[in-house]
C-alpha positions as CSV (number, residue, x, y, z in Angstrom):
1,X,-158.2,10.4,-39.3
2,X,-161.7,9.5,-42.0
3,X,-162.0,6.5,-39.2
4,X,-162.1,8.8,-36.0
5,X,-164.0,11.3,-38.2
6,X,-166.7,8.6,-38.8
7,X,-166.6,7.4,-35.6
8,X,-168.1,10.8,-34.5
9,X,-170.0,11.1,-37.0
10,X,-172.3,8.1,-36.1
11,X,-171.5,9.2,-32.1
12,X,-173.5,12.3,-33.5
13,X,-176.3,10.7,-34.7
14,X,-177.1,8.3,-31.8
15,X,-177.3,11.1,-29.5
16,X,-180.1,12.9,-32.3
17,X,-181.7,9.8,-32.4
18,X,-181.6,9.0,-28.7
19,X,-182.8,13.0,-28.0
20,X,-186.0,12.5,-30.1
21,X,-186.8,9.1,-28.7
22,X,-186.8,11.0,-25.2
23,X,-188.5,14.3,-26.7
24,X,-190.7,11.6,-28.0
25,X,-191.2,9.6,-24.6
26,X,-191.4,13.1,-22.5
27,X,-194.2,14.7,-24.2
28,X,-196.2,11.6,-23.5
29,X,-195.0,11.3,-19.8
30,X,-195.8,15.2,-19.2
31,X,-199.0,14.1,-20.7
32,X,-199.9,11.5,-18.7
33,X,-198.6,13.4,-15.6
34,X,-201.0,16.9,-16.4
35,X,-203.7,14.7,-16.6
36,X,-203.4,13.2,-13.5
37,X,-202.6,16.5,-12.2
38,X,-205.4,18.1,-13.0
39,X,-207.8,15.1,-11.6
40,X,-205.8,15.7,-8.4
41,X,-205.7,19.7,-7.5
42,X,-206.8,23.4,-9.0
43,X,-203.2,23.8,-8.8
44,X,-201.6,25.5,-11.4
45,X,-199.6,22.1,-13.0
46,X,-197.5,24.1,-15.9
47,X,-194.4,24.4,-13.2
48,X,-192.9,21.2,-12.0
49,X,-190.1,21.4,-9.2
50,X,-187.8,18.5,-10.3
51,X,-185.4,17.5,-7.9
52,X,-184.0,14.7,-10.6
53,X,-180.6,15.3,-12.4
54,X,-181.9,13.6,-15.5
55,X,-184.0,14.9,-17.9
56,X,-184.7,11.1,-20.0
57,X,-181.7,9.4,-20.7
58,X,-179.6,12.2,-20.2
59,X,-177.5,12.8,-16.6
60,X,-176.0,16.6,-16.0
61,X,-173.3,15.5,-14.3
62,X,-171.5,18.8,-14.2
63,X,-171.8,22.7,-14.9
64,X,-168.7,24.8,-15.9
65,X,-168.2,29.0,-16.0
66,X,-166.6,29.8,-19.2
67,X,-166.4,33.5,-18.8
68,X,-169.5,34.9,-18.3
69,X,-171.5,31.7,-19.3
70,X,-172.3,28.8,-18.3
71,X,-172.1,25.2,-19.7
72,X,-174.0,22.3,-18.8
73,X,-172.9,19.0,-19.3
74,X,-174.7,16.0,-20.0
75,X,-173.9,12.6,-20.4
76,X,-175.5,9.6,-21.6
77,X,-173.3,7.5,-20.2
78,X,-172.2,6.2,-23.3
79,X,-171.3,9.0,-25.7
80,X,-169.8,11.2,-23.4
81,X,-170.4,14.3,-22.4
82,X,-173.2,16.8,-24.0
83,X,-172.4,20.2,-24.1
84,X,-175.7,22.8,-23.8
85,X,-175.3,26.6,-22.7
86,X,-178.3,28.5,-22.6
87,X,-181.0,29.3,-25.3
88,X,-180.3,25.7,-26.7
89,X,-182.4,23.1,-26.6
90,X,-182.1,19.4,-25.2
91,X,-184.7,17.6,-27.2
92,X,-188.0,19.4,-27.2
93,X,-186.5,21.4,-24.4
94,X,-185.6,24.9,-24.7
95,X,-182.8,25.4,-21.4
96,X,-183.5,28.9,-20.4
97,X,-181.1,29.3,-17.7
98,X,-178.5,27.9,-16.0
99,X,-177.4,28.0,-12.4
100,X,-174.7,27.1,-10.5
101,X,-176.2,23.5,-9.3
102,X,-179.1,23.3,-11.7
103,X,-180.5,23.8,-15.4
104,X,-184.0,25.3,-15.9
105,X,-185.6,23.6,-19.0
106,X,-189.3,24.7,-20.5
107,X,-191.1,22.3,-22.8
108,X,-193.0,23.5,-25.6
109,X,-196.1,23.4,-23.9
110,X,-194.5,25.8,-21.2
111,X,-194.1,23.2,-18.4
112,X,-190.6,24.4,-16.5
113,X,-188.7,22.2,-14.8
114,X,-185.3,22.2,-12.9
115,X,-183.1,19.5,-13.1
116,X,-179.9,19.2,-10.4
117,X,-176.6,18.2,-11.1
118,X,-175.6,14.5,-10.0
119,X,-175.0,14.4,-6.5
120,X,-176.5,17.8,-5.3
């Protein structure tokens, strides 16, 4: 049982670890991206219409009804599933809602961006 419990334990902290590296690798992307943005159009670049089902590493393979909520999963494909519902956050991502094929995320600079699930 102390083996399985460890087991998880260090499960645990490789996701944290691998969901700062991507906070990490994101911020600079989306910085990279509004630049180039901005050299392109007047457009306003703070909403981005993903039509990816990952958001880094992460895949959301699959979103369940529990009730009146709903749960996104996410996998790493290593670690097994990720559970988020809404108000949480996925690294620097805050999820703000979730649909019935897709998860809204907004990053802390306010970018929004919609990410499907596999396959949709």
């Amino acid at each position: 049982m102390r083996v399985i419990k460890e087991q998880q334990e260090k499960e645990t902290e490789s996701i944290k670890a691998k969901l700062e590296d991507f906070a990490i690798q994101e911020s600079m992307s989306n910085a990279q991206e509004k630049k180039s943005e901005s050299e392109k159009s007047n457009n306003d670049a703070t909403t981005q219409n993903s039509a990816s089902s990952r958001i880094g590493f992460l895949e959301l393979t699959h979103i369940q009804k529990l009730g009146r909520q709903r749960v996104a999963l996410f996998s790493d494909g290593v670690s097994g599933a990720i559970q988020i519902v809404e108000g949480r956050n996925i690294g620097q991502y805050r999820v703000t809602e979730i649909t019935s094929d897709s998860v809204i995320v907004v990053s802390p600079s306010g970018e929004t961006m919609r990410i499907k699930v596999k396959g949709s």
